[in-house]
C-alpha positions as CSV (number, residue, x, y, z in Angstrom):
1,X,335.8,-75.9,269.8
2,X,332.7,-74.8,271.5
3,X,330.8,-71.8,269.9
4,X,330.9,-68.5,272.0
5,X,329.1,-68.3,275.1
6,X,327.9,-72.3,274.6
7,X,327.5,-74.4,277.5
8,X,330.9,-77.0,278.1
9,X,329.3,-79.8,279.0
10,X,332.1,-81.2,281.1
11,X,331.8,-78.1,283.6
12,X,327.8,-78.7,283.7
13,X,327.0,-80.1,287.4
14,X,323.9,-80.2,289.1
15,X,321.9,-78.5,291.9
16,X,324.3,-80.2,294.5
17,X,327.2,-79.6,292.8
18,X,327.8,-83.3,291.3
19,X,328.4,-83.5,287.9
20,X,325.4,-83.8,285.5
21,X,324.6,-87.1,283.9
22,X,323.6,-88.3,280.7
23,X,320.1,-86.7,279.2
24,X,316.9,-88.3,280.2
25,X,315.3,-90.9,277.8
26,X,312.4,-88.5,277.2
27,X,314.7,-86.1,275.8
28,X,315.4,-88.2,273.1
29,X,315.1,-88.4,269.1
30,X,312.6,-91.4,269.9
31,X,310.9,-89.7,272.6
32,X,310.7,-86.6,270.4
33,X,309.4,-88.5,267.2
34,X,306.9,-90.0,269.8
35,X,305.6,-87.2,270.7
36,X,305.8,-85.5,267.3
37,X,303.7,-88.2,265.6
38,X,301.1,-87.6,268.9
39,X,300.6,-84.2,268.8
40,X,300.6,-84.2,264.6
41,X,297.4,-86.5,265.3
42,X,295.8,-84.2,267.7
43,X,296.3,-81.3,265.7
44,X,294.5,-83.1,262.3
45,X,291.5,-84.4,264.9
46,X,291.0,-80.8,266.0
47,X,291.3,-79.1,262.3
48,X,288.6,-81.4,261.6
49,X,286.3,-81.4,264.6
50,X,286.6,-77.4,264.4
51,X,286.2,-76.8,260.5
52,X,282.9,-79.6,261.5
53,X,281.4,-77.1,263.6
54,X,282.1,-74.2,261.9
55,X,280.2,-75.8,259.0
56,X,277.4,-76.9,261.3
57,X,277.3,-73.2,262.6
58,X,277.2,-71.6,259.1
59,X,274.2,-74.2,258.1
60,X,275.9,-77.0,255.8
61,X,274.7,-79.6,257.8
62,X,275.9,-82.0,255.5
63,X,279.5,-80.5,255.0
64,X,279.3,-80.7,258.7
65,X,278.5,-84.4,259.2
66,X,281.5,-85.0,256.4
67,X,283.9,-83.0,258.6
68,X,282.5,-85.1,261.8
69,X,282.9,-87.9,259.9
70,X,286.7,-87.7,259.0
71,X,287.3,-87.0,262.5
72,X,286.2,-89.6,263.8
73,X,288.2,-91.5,261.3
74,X,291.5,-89.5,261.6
75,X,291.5,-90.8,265.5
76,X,293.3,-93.6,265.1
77,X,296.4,-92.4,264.0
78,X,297.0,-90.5,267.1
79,X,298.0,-93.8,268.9
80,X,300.5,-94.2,266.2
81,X,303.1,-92.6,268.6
82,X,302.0,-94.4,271.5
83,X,302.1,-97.8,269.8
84,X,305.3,-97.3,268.1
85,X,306.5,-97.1,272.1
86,X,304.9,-100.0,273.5
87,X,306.0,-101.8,270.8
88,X,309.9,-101.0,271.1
89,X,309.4,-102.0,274.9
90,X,307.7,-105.0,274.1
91,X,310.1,-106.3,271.5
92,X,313.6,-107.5,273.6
């Protein structure tokens, strides 16, 4: 039983009035987790790169260059994501 006002997926069709297919790949829970793991990188890169110059700005010059520092090292695991892709494509 559908919930009220739901969509029935059987009655979904598209624009020319065929009936709708499955999803697209990128809408799934690997896609998602992809892109999860991604933007969880970028957002710890940023925190760090903007907490370095807020330090620079208030004058702790070398709380600043520790910040800098563990940005630079926190990059790599924003391919995490990317790599975990490649490397189900690459596998048979």
């Amino acid at each position: 039983m559908l919930p009220p006002f739901g969509l029935d997926p059987a009655r979904q069709v598209d624009v020319g009035g065929r009936p709708a297919g499955p999803p697209p790949e990128w809408l799934g829970a690997r896609h998602r987790l992809v892109l999860g793991l991604f933007a969880l990188g970028l957002l710890c890169v940023g925190g760090l790169a903007g907490l370095s110059i807020a330090a620079f700005a208030s004058g702790a010059r070398g709380l600043a260059a520790a910040f800098g520092l563990a940005a630079v090292l926190a990059s790599p695991p924003t391919l995490l994501g990317p790599v975990q892709d490649w490397w189900r494509h690459r596998r048979a």
